[in-house]
MINUKOL-425293 format. One record per residue (C-alpha): residue number from 1; residue in one letter; chain; x, y, z. Coordinates in Angstrom, 3 decimals. Layout:
# residues N
     k   r   c       east      north         up
   NUM   A   A          X          Y          Z
...
# end
This chain:
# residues 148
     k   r   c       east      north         up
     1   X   A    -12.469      6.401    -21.256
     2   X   A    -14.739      6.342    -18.561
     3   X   A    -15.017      2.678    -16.279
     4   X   A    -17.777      2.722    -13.936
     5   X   A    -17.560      1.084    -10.475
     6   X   A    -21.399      0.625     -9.583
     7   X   A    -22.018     -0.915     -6.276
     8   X   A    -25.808     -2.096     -4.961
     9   X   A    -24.885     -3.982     -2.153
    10   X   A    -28.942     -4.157     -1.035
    11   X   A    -29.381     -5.289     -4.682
    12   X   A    -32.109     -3.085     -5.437
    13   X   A    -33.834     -3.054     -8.468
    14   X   A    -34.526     -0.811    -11.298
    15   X   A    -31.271      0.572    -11.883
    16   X   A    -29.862      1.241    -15.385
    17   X   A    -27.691     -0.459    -17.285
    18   X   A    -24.153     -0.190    -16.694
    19   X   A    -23.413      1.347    -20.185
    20   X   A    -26.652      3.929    -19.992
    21   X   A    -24.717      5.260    -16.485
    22   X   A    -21.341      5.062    -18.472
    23   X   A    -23.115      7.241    -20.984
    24   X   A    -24.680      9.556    -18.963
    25   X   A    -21.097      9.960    -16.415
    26   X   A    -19.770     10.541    -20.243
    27   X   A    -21.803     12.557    -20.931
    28   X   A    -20.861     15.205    -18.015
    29   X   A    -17.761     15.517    -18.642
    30   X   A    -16.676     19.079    -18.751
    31   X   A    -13.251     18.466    -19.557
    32   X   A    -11.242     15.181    -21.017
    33   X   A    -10.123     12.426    -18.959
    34   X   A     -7.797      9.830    -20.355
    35   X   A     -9.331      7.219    -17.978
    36   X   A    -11.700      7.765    -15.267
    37   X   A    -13.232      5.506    -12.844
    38   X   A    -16.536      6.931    -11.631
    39   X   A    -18.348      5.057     -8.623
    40   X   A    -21.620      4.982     -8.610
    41   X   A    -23.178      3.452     -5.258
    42   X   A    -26.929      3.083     -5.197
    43   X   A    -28.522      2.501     -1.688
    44   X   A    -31.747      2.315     -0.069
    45   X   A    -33.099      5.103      2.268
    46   X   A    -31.768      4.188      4.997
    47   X   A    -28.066      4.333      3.889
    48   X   A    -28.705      7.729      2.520
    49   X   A    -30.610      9.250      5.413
    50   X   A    -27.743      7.997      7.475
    51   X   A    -25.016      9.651      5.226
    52   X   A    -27.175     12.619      4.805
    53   X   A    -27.004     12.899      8.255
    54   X   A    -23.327     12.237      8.818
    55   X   A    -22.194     14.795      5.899
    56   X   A    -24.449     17.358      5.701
    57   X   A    -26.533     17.242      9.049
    58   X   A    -29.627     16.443      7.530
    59   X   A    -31.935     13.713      8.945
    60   X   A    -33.851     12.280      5.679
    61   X   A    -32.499     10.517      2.582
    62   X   A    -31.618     12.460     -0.279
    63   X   A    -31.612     11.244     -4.271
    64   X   A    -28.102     11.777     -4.743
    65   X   A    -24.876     12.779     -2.804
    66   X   A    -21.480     13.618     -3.986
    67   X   A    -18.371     13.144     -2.365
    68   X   A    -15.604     14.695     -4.071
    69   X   A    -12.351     13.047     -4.295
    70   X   A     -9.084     15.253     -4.455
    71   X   A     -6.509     12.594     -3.213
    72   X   A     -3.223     12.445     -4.600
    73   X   A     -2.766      8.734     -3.076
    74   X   A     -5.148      7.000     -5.906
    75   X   A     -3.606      5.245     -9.008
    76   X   A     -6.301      5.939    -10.981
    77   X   A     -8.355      8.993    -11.747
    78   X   A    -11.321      9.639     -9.621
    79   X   A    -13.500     12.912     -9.181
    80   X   A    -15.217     11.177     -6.419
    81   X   A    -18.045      9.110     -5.251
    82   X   A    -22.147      9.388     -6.414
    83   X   A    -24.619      8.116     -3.709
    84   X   A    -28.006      7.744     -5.283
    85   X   A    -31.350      6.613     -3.360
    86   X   A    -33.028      4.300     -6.025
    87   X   A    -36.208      4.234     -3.732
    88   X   A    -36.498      8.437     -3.755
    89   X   A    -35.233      8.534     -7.279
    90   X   A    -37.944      5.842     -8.318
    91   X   A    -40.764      7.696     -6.133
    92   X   A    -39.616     11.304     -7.608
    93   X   A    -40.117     10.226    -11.054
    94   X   A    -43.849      8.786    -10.300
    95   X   A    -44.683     11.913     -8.238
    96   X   A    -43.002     13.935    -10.791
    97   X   A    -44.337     12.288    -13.883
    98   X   A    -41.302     11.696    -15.836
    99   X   A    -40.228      8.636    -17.183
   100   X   A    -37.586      6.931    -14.471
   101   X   A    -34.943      6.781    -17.658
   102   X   A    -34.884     10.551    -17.424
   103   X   A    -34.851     11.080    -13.737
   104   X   A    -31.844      8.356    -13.348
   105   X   A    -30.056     10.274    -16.208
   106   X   A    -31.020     13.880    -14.076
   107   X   A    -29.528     12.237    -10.910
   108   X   A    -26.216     11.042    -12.597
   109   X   A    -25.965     14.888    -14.644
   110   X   A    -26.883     16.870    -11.493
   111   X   A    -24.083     14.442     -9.350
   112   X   A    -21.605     14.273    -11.833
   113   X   A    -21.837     18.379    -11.912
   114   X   A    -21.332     18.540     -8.278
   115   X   A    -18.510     16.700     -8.483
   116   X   A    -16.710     19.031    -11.214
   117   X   A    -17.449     21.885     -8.541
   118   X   A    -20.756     23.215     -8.797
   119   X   A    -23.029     23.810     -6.634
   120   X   A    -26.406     25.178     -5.949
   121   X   A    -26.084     27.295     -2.866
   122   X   A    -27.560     30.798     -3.971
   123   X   A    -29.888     31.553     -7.295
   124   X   A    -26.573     32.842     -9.471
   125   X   A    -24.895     29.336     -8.925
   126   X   A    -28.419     27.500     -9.411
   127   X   A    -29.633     28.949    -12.280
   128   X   A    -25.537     28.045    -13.683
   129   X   A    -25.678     24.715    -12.397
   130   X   A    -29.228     23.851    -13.964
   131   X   A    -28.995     25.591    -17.082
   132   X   A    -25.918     23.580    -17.551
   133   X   A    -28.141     19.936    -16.343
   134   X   A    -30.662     21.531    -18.679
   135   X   A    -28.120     21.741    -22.039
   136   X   A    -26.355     17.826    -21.058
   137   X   A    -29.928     16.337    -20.542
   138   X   A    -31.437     17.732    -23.615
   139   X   A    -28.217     16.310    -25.523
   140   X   A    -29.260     12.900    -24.491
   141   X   A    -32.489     13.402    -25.265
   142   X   A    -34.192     14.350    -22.321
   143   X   A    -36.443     17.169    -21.676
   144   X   A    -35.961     20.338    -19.013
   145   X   A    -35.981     18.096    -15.552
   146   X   A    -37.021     21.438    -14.290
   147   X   A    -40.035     22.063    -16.292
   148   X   A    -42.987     19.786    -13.967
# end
């Protein structure tokens, strides 16, 4: 069982329904989890230029960040934190042409993935990690994110 916490303390708009996130976090899952609380904090892009900054030295916002959790202090299961930019992911998805449904579900896939340890730092891990979005997304009924 998966509980989401989703936080939008701007209260920005456009952002799935709880259950669709639920669904997609779900959905990810590479292994089973008896109960799993999955943040999901959705800021503007200012937060996330600020932590892009901060974490990986990078001075623009980003669509999503992952911040993996390995503590043995929580009382609950956690693989960590998503950070998602609803004002990129909305403008990716118009520049992109794909419907924002599928780009939300992309963002929470391609987090989710980090977050279980993969990565995208040289073409063998990339083509891994997005053959692997490509396979959850189409199970959900998306198309290839990667095919615009």
């Amino acid at each position: 069982m998966v509980k989401i916490d989703l936080q939008n303390d701007e209260e920005l708009e456009n952002i799935p329904a709880p259950g669709l996130l639920n669904h997609w976090v779900e959905s990810s899952l590479l292994t089973d989890h008896d109960q799993l609380e999955q943040t999901i904090r959705v800021v503007g892009e200012s937060e996330s230029r600020s932590l892009n900054l901060q974490y990986r030295m990078i001075d623009s916002p980003t669509n999503v960040l992952s911040f993996p959790s390995k503590s043995e202090y929580l009382d609950y299961e956690c693989l960590g934190d998503l950070v998602i930019c609803s004002p990129l992911v909305i403008d990716e998805a118009l520049q992109q042409g794909k419907s924002l449904e599928a780009h939300w579900a992309h963002m929470v896939v391609h987090g989710m993935l980090h977050l279980q340890d993969f990565d995208h730092g040289n073409d063998i891990e990339a083509a891994k990690m997005e053959t692997l979005e490509v396979k959850i997304l189409s199970t959900l009924g998306y198309s290839n994110p990667y095919n615009i």
